[in-house]
C-alpha positions in Angstrom: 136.7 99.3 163.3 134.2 96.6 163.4 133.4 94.3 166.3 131.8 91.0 166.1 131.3 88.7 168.6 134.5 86.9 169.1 136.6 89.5 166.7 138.0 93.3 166.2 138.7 94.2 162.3 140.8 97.4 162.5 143.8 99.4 161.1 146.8 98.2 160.4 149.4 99.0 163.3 153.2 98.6 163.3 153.0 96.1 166.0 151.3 94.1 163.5 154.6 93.1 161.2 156.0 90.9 163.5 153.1 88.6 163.8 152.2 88.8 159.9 155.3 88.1 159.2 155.2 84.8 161.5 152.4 84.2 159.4 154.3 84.6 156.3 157.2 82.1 157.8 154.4 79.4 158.8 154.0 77.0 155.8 150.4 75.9 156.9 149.4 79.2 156.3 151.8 79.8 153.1 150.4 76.7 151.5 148.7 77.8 148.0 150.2 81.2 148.4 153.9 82.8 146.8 156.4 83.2 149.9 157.2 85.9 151.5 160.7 88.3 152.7 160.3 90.2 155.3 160.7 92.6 153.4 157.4 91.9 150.7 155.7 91.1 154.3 156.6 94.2 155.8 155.9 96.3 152.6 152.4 94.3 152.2 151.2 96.3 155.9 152.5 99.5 154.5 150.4 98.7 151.5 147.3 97.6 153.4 147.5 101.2 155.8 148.0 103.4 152.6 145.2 101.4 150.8 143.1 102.0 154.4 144.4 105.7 154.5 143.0 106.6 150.7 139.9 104.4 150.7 138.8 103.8 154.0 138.8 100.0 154.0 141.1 97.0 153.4 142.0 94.0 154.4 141.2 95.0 158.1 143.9 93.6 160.6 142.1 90.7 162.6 142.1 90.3 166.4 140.6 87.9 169.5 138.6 90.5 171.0 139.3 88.8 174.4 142.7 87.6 174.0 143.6 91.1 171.9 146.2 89.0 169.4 146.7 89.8 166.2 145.4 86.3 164.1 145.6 87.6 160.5 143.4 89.5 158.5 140.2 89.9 156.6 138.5 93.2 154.9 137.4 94.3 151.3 139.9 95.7 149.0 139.1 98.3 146.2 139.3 97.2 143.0 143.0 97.9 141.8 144.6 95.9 138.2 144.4 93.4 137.8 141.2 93.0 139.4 138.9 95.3 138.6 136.1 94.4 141.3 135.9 94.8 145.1 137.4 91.9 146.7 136.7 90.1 149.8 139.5 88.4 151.7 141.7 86.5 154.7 144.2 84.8 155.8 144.6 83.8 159.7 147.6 82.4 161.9 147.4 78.8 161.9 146.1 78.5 165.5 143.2 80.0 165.1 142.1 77.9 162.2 138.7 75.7 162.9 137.2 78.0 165.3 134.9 79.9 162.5 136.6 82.8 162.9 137.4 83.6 158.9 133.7 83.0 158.5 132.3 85.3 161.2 135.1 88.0 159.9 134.1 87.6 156.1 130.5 88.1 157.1 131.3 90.8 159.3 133.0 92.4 156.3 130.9 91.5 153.5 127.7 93.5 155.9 129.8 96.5 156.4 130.5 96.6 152.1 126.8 96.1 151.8 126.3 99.1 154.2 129.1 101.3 153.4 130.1 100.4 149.3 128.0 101.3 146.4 129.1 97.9 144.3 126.3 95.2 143.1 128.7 92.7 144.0 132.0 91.1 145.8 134.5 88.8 144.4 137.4 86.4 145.6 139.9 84.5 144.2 142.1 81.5 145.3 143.9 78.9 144.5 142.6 76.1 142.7 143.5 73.5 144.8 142.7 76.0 148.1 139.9 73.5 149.4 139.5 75.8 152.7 139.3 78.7 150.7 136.7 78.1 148.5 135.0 76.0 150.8 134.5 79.4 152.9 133.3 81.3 149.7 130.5 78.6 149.5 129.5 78.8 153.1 129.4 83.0 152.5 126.5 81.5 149.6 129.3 83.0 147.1 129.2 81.3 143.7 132.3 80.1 141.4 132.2 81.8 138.1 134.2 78.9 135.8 134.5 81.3 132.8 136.5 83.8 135.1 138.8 81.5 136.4 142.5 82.5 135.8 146.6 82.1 135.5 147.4 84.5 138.4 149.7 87.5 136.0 151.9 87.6 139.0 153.2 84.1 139.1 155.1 82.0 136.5 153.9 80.2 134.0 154.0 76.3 135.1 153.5 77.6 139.0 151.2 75.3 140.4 149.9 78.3 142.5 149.4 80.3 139.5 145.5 78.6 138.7 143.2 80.9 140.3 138.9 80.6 140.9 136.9 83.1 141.1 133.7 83.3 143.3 131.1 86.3 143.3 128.6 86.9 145.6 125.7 89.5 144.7 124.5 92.5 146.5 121.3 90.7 148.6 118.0 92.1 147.7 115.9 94.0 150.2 113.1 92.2 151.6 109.8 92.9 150.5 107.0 94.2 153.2 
């Protein structure tokens, strides 16, 4: 578990579907992303705890630390094909957009890989036309690697989702004395 300020990353819990799966139904928070059955929703959380089960991180379920409401997630993922880096990520109920609360997770997240991952760096990928997205990636001081950009293999050729970015950000350098 980490805490931050305003926020609790943590496992997964079963009393989590419900509210993904709002999530998944919302189509603010669906815009550059596939849509979702409940089923796909339901069997992404089983994913998410087996992933957090065999590596010991994932894309943590996100909560208010006041309010104690599940608003999305945000976590590291282990590489796994077809991306073959660590990977940074979120997505958040629509309501608690604005607040810079996928900003205080992702840096909450990128410190704990820094502390707790041997890697010399973390990527992320979005959409291309995902403006919040990347925007966020810039504000972490990630940087777009054109050359890497990509059709996403699991959407359809035409998709206007299917245009992925990539952004990197490099394992900071200790400070010197």
């Amino acid at each position: 578990m980490i805490e931050t300020e305003r926020l609790i990353l943590r496992p997964w819990r079963d009393a989590d579907r419900d509210p993904f799966w709002a999530m998944a139904c919302d189509s603010r928070v669906m815009e550059y992303l596939p849509p979702l059955t409940r089923a796909e929703s339901d069997g992404a959380v089983d994913r998410m705890i087996a992933t957090e089960r065999e590596h010991g991180h994932v894309f943590w379920a996100l909560e208010r630390k006041v309010e104690g409401d599940f608003i999305g997630f945000c976590g590291i993922l282990p590489p796994r094909p077809p991306i073959f880096e660590y990977e940074i990520g979120w997505r958040l109920a629509h309501h608690a957009w604005g607040f810079g609360l996928a900003r205080e997770a992702a840096e909450a997240s990128l410190a704990w890989a820094w502390a707790n991952l041997e890697v010399p760096a973390i990527m992320a990928i979005t959409n291309l036309a995902n403006t919040r997205s990347w925007g966020l990636m810039e504000r972490l001081g990630m940087t777009r690697y054109p050359g890497e950009d990509f059709d996403h293999p699991d959407l359809a050729e035409g998709d206007p989702l299917r245009p992925h970015i990539l952004y990197r950000i490099h394992r900071p350098q200790p400070q010197a004395a």
